[in-house]
C-alpha positions in Angstrom: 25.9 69.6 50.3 22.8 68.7 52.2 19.3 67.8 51.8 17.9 71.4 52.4 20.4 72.7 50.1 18.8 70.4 46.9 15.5 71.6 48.2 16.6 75.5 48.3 17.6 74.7 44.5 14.4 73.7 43.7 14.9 69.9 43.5 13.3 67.1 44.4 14.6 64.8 47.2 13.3 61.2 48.1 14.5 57.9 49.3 13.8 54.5 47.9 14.4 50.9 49.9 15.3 47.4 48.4 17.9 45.1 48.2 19.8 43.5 45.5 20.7 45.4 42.5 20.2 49.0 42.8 18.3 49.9 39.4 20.9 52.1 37.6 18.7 53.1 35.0 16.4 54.5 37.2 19.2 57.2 37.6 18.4 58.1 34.3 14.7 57.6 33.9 14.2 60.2 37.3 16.7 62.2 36.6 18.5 61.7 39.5 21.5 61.1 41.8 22.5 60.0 45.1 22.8 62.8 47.5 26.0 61.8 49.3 29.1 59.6 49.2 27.1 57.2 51.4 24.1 57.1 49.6 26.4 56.0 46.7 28.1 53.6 48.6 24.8 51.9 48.9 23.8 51.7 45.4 26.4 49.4 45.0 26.8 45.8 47.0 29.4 43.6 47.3 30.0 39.9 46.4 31.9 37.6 47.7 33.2 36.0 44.6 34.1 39.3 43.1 37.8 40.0 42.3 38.7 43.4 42.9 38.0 44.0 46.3 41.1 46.4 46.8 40.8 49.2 49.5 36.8 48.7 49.4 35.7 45.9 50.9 33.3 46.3 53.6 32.2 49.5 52.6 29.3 48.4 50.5 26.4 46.1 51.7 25.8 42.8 50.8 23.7 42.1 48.1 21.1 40.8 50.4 20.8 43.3 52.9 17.9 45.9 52.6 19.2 49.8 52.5 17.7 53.0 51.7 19.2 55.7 49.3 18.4 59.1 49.4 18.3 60.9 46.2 17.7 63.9 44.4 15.8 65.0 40.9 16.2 67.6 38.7 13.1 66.8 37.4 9.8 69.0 37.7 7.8 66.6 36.5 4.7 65.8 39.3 5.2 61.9 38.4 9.1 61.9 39.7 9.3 59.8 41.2 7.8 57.4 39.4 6.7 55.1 41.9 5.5 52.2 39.5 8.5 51.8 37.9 10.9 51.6 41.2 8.3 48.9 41.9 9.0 47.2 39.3 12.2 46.6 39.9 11.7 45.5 43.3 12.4 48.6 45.4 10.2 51.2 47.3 9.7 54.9 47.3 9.4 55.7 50.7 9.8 59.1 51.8 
């Protein structure tokens, strides 16, 4: 699906920038969801120490490496998203 099909549905699309941890909750706090398979991809990062690198390794960024996600809201709220909070957790709303 692409972006103008979310914004034909009346959704809100944006795209936030960090590195690190991708704050999971804020899925839930925005009410929203990575718009494609490789916007997933880079919620998630990879470790070198971690034990099930099966299939997948290489496909997700190291943890140190900045990347953007774009993602979509259900919300119709004016303060999604909220800005503060992605802030807080060390990434960036930025389009």
């Amino acid at each position: 699906m692409s972006e103008y099909a979310f914004l034909a549905a009346g959704m809100r699309v944006f795209t936030v920038e960090g590195a690190g941890e991708f704050p999971v909750d804020m899925l839930r706090y925005d009410r929203c969801f990575p718009i494609s398979y490789e916007d997933w991809l880079k919620m998630h990062v990879r470790y070198t120490d971690y034990p099930y690198g099966g299939g997948v390794e290489g496909k997700f960024p190291d943890a140190t490496e900045r990347r953007r996600v774009r993602l979509a809201s259900q919300s119709r709220s004016f303060s999604c998203p909220t800005v503060a909070r992605w802030e807080s957790f060390n990434w960036q709303v930025v389009a």
